[in-house]
C-alpha positions in Angstrom: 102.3 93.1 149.2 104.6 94.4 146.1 108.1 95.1 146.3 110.5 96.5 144.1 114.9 96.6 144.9 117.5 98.3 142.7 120.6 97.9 143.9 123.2 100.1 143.3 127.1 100.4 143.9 129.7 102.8 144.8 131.0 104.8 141.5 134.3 103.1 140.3 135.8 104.3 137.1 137.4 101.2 135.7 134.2 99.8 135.9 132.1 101.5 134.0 129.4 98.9 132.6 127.1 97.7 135.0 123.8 98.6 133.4 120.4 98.5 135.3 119.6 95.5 138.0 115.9 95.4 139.1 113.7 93.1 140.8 109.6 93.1 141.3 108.7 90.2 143.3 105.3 89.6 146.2 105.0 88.3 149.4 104.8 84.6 147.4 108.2 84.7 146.2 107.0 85.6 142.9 109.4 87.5 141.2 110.7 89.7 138.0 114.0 90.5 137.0 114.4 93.6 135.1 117.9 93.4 133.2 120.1 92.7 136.1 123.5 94.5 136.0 127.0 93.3 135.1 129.8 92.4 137.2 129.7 93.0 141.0 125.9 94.7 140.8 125.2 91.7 139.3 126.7 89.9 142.2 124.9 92.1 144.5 121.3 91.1 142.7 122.4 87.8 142.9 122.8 87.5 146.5 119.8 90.0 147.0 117.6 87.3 145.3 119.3 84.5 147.9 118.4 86.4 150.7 115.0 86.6 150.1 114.6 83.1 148.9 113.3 84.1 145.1 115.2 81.7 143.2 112.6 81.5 140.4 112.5 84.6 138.2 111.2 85.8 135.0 113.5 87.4 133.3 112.6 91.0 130.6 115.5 91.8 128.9 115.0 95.7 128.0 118.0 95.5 125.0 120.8 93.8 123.7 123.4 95.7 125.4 126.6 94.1 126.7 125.8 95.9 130.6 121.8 94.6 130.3 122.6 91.4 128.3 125.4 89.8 130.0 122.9 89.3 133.8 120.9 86.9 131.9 123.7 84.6 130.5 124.8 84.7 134.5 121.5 83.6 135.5 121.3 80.7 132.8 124.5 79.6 133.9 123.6 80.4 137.7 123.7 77.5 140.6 120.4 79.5 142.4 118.8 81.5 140.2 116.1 79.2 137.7 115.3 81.5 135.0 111.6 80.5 134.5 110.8 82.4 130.8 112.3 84.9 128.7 110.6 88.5 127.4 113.4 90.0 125.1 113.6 91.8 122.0 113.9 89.6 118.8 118.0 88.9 118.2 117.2 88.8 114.0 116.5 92.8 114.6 119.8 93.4 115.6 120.7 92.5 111.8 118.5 95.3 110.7 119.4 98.3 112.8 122.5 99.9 112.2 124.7 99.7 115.4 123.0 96.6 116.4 125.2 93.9 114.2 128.3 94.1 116.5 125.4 92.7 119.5 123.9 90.2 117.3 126.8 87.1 118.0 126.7 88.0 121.6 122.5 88.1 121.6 122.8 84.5 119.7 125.2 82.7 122.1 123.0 84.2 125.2 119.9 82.7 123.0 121.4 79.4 122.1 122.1 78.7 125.3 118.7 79.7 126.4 117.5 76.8 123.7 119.5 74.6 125.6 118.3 74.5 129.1 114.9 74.6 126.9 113.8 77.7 128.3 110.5 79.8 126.7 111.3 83.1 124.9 108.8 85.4 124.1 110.1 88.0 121.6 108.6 91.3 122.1 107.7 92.7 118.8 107.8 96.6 118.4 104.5 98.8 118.8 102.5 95.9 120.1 101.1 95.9 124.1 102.4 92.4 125.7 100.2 91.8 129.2 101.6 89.3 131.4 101.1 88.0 135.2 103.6 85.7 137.3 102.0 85.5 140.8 100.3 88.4 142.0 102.4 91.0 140.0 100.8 92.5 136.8 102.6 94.4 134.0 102.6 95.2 130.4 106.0 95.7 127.8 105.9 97.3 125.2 108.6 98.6 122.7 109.0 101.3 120.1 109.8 100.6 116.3 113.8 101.8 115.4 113.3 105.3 113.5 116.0 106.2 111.0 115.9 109.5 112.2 116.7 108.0 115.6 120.8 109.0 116.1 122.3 105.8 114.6 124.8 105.0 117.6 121.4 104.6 119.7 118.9 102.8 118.1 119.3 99.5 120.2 118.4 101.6 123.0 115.8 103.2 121.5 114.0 99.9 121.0 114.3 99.1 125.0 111.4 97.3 126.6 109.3 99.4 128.6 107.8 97.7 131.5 105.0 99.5 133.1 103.5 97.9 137.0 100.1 99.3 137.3 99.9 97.9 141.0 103.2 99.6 141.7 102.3 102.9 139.3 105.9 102.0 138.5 107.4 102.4 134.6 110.8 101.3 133.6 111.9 102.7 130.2 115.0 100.7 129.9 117.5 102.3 127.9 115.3 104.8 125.2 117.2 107.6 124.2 113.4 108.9 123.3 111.3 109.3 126.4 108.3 106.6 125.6 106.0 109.3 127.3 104.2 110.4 124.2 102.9 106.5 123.9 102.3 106.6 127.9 100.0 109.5 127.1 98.0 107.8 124.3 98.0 104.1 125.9 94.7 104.3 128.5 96.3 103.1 131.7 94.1 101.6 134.6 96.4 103.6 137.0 98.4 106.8 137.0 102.0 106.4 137.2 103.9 107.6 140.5 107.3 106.6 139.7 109.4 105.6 136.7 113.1 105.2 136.1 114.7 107.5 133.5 115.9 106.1 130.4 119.2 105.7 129.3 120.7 105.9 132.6 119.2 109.4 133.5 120.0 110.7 130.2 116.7 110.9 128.0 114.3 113.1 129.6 113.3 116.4 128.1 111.0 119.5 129.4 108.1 117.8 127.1 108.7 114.6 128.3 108.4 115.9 132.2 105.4 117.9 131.3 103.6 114.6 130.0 105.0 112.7 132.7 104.1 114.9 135.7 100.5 115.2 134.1 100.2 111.8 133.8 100.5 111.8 137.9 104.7 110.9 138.4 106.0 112.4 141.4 109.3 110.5 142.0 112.2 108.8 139.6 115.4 107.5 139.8 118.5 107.3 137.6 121.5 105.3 137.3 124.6 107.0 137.2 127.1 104.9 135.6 129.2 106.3 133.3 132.5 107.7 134.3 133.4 111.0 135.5 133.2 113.4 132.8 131.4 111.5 130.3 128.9 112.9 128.0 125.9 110.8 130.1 126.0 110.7 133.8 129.2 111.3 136.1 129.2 112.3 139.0 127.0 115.5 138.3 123.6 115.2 137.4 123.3 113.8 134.0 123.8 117.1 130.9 119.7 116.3 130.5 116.9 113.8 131.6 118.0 114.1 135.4 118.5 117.9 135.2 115.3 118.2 133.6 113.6 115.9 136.4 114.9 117.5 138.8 112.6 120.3 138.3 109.1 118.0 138.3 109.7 115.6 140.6 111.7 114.0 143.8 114.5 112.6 142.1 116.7 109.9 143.7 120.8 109.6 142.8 122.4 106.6 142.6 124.7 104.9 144.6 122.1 103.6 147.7 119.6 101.2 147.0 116.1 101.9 146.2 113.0 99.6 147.7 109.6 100.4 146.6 106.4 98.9 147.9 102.9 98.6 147.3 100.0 97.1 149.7 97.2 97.9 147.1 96.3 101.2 148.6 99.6 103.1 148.6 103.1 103.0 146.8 106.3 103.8 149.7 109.4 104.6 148.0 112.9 104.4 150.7 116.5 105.4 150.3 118.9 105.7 152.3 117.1 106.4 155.3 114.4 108.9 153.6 110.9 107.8 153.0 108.3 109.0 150.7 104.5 107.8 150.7 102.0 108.2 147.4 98.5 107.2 147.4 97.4 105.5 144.3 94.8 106.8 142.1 93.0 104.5 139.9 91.7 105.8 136.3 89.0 104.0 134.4 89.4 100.2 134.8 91.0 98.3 131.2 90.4 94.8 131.1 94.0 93.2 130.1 94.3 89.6 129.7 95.1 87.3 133.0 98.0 85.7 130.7 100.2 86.0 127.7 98.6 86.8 124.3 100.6 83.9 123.4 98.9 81.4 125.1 95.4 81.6 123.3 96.6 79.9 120.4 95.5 75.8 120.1 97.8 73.7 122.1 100.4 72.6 119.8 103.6 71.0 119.3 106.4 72.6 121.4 108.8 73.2 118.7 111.6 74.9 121.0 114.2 72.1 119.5 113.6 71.2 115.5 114.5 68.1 114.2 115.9 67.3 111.1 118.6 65.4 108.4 121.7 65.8 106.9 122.0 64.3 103.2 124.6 63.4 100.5 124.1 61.4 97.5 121.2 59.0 96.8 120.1 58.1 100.3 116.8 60.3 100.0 114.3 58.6 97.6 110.9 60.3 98.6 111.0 64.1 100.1 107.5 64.4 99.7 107.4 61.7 102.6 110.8 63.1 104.0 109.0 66.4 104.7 106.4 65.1 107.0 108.8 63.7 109.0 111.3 66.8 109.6 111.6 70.6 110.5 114.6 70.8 108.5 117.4 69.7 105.9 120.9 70.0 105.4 121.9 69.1 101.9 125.8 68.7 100.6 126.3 70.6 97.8 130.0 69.2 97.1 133.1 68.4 98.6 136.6 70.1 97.6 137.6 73.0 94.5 135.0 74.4 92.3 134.9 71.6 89.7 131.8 70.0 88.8 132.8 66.7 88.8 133.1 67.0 92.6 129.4 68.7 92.8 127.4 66.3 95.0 125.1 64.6 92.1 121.7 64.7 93.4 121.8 68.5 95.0 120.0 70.3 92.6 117.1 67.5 93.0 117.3 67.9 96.0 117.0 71.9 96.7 114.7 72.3 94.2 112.5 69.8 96.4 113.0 71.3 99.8 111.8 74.7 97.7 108.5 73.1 96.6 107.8 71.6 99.9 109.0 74.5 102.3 111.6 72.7 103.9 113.9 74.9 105.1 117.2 73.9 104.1 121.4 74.9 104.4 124.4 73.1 102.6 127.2 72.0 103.7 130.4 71.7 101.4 133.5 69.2 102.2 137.0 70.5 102.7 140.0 69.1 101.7 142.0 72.0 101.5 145.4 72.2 102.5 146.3 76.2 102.2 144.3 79.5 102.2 144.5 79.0 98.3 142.6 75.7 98.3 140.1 77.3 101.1 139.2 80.1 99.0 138.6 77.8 95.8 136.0 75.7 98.0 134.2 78.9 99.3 133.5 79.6 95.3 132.3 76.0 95.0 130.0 76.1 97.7 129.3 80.1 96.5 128.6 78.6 92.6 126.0 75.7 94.0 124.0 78.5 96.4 123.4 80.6 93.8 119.9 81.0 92.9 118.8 78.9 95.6 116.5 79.7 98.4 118.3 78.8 101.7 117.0 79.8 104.9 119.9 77.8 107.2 123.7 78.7 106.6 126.0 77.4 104.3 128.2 74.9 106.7 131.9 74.1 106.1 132.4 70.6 106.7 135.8 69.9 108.5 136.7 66.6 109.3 140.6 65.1 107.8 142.4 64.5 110.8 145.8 65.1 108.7 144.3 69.1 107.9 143.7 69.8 111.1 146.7 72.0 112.0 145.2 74.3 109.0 141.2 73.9 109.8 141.6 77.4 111.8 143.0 79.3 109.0 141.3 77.6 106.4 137.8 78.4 107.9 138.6 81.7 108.6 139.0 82.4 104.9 136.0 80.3 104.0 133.7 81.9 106.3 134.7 85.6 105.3 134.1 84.5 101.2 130.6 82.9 102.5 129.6 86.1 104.7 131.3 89.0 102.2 128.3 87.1 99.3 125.4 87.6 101.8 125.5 84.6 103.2 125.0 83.2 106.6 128.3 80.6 107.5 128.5 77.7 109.7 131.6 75.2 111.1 130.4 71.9 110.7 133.1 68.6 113.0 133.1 66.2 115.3 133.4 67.5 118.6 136.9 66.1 119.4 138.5 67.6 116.2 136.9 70.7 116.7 138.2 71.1 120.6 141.5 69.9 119.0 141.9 72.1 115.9 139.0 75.1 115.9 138.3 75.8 119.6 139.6 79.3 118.7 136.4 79.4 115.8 134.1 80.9 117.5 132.5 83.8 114.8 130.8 80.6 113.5 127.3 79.1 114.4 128.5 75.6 115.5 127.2 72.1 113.9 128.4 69.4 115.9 128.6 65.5 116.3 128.4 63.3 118.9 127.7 60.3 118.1 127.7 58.2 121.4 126.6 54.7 121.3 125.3 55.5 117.8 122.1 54.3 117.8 120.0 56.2 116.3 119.1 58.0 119.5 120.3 61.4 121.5 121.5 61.1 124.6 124.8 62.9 125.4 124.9 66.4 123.9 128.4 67.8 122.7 130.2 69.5 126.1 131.3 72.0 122.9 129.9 75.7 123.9 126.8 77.4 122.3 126.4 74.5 119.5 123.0 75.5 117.7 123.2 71.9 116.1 123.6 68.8 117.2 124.2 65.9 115.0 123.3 62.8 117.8 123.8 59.6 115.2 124.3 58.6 111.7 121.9 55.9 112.0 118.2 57.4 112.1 115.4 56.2 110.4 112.9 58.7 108.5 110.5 57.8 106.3 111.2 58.1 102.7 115.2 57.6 103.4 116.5 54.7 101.7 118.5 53.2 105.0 120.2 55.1 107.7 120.5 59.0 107.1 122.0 61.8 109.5 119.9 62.9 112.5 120.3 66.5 114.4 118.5 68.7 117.1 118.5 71.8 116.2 118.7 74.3 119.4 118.6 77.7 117.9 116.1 78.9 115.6 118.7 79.1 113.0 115.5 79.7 110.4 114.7 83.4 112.2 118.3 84.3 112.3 118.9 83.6 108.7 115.9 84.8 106.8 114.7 87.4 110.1 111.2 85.6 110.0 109.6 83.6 112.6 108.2 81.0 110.6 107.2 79.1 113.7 105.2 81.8 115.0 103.7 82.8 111.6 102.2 78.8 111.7 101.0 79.2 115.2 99.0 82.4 113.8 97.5 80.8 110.8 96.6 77.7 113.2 94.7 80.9 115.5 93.4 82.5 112.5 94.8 85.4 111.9 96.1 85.2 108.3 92.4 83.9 106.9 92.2 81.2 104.2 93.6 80.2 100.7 94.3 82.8 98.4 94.2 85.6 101.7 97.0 83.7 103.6 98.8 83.4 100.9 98.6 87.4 100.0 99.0 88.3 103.4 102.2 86.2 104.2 104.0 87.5 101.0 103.2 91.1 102.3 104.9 90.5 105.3 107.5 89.4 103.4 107.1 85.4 104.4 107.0 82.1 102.1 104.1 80.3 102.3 105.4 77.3 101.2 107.9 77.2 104.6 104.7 78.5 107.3 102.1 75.8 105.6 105.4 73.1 106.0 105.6 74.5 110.0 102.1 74.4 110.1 102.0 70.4 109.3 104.6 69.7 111.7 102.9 71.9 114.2 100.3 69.3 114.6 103.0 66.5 114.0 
């Protein structure tokens, strides 16, 4: 047996942001979590998911919204819920559509600390079918590409994950201002939808979309009416469109009871408050998906969910061409203080210009010394002067560490940061972890580089308590081949590669390792089309089989 809950909550105006909470789970305690709500519906999910014992879920985040978003941070950081695997959109998209930059930091933290507990995203790309299977239930997401004709307040939305149950005949279109129907009409189905949830919180269905819909077999939907009285979508009415409109075609539930939905392969029974309805299923022609991810038919590889690499100044690296089989990554100091050369670090521009020829992707990290916002803004152009030209695909780092600064190391990185970011250019806080609880807690715009050095051995054992640090630098004492003595070791958490250059390098390797890109001269053409450099995927591909 299938089952499907949406809880839902008594309207409250001052809370307004609750989003969407849904859970698919079978008899095996199996289950699916769709979004998850905010606040107290997330609560309510949370206890829902007690009760019934399913404290393993896998997780489909529909969009980056604050009121979709914020349920998987609670169940990272739950004491019951384990969050088995992730199915989101990709966070480095956020960059590209226009109202999606304010979500990006929050998507990255959520993210980072996904990295951390080492659980498995899978980034949904747009336009592309993703079949999946956990237990007995069987689904498919799929996403639509952001449109610039799309209204530009809604385009995060409008890129929701749809998740369609063909056991269930269930659809959820997360939040798409633009019903997905016309792609649900074109997409052979093995079984004719029943129910479906209407975007955007009941907003986004129109007369074409219910025509499609109904002829494609939907008798019954639901909406979730969260917005506050008198607000353009939702209220306490019926929504100004989609629900109004679905109102005419089909049984269509309000919010405010809880919905369960079940399936026992022969029929689909939908119950609310006390009211039951019954469907039969109808089958179309059968379409052979696959039993697993796409994802999984590549070789078995390396797990590269953490990347490992070295932090440099000076002469200590003799030999990058043996550096670069030993690392994912490299952090090179440009400098240190105002924009003099005499205090550029001497062996950077041998250095960069190797990382470049090898594919290593690379950051720099400039040493402060500044006293005043003056001094701050002087090191920015320093650091600004040295990455110019260059190729970096990691941020440029400001290295904070004089205990007698420390009262100005807010301020100072504050002005440093908005030079680096105002050029184009990704910025990072690079300390210690005590000095940064003790002088830039309140930093938190910043992707975090930290140290912990522990017993300094040249091995990681206690990570930084510092939140959402993408970096960790665990010793100053590894050993890597090519490295004339000790040299600066880190972990890198966050795939700070895809956030900077909105690639994923690491997936692009696993695809030439399966194939897809050819040989030679054709991967090579092909990469450069899709905007990639080869010389970073064929580095990713080496350490793949590392």
């Amino acid at each position: 047996m299938l089952h499907i809950h949406i809880p839902s909550l008594p309207q409250r105006k001052e809370e307004y942001r609750r989003g969407d909470s849904t859970v698919i789970y079978d008899d095996n305690k199996h289950a699916i979590l769709i979004d998850g709500g905010e606040g107290d519906l997330w609560k309510k999910m949370r206890s829902f998911l007690e009760d019934k014992g399913l404290q393993h879920v896998t997780f489909v985040l529909s969009h980056w919204h604050p009121d979709h978003d914020c349920a998987l941070r609670s169940a990272l950081e739950s004491s019951y819920v384990i969050v088995d695997k992730i199915y989101c959109p990709p966070i480095w998209e956020l960059q590209t559509i226009p109202d999606g930059v304010g979500d990006y930091r929050r998507a990255a933290a959520i993210i980072g600390l996904a990295h951390e507990l080492k659980k498995e995203i899978v980034y949904i790309d747009a336009a592309k079918t993703q079949w999946l299977k956990v237990g007995s239930i069987r689904m498919w997401l799929w996403r639509r590409k952001a449109n610039k004709a799309d209204y530009v307040n809604y385009q995060v939305n409008n890129t929701s994950i749809s998740a369609y149950f063909p056991d269930l005949a269930y659809w959820s279109m997360g939040d798409a201002i633009t019903s997905d129907a016309a792609y649900f009409k074109s997409y052979k189905v093995e079984r004719k939808i029943i129910g479906f949830k209407i975007p955007h919180h009941g907003n986004a269905c129109g007369e074409d979309d219910c025509d499609t819909l109904e002829k494609a077999g939907a008798k019954i939907c639901w909406y979730n009416d969260w917005e506050p009285s008198g607000c353009a979508i939702g209220g306490t009415n019926f929504s100004k469109y989609g629900a109004r409109n679905c109102a005419r075609h089909f049984v269509t539930l309000r919010p405010f009871q809880d919905i369960d939905i079940q399936s026992n392969g022969k029929s689909v029974v939908w119950k609310q408050g006390g009211k039951t309805w019954t469907f039969a299923l109808v089958d179309e022609p059968k379409q052979e998906a696959p039993a697993q991810d796409q994802a999984q038919s590549t070789p078995k590889l390396r797990d590269m969910s953490t990347l490992f690499g070295i932090d440099t100044s000076y002469a200590n690296v003799v030999d990058w061409d043996k550096v670069a089989n030993e690392i994912d990554f490299a952090i090179l100091q440009c400098g240190y203080g105002q924009d003099r050369t005499s205090q550029d670090d001497k062996r950077f521009k041998q250095s960069a210009e190797a990382c470049e020829r090898l594919g290593i992707p690379y950051g720099i990290y400039l040493y402060s010394y500044a006293k005043n916002s003056a001094m701050a803004e002087g090191e920015a152009k320093h650091a600004l002067r040295l990455a110019k030209g260059r190729q970096l695909s990691l941020p440029i780092y400001y290295d904070l560490e004089e205990s007698s600064l420390g009262g100005v190391a807010t301020s100072c990185m504050r002005i440093f940061g908005r030079a680096v970011e105002s050029a184009g250019y990704w910025c990072g806080v690079y300390s210690g972890e005590y000095y940064y609880s003790k002088n830039l807690s309140l930093v938190t715009a910043y992707t975090r580089w930290i140290a912990r050095y522990n017993s300094n051995n040249g091995k990681a054992t206690t990570k930084p308590s510092t939140a959402n640090v993408a970096i960790w630098q665990y010793s100053s004492r590894g050993k890597v081949a090519g490295v004339n003595g000790n040299v600066d070791v880190n972990i890198m958490y966050v795939d700070l590669i895809k956030s900077v250059t909105g690639k994923d390098y690491i997936q692009a390797a696993r695809d030439v390792w399966a194939g897809k890109y050819g040989t030679n001269e054709e991967r090579t053409a092909k990469l450069k089309a899709e905007g990639y450099d080869p010389r970073i995927v064929q580095h990713f591909v080496n350490r793949l089989k590392a």
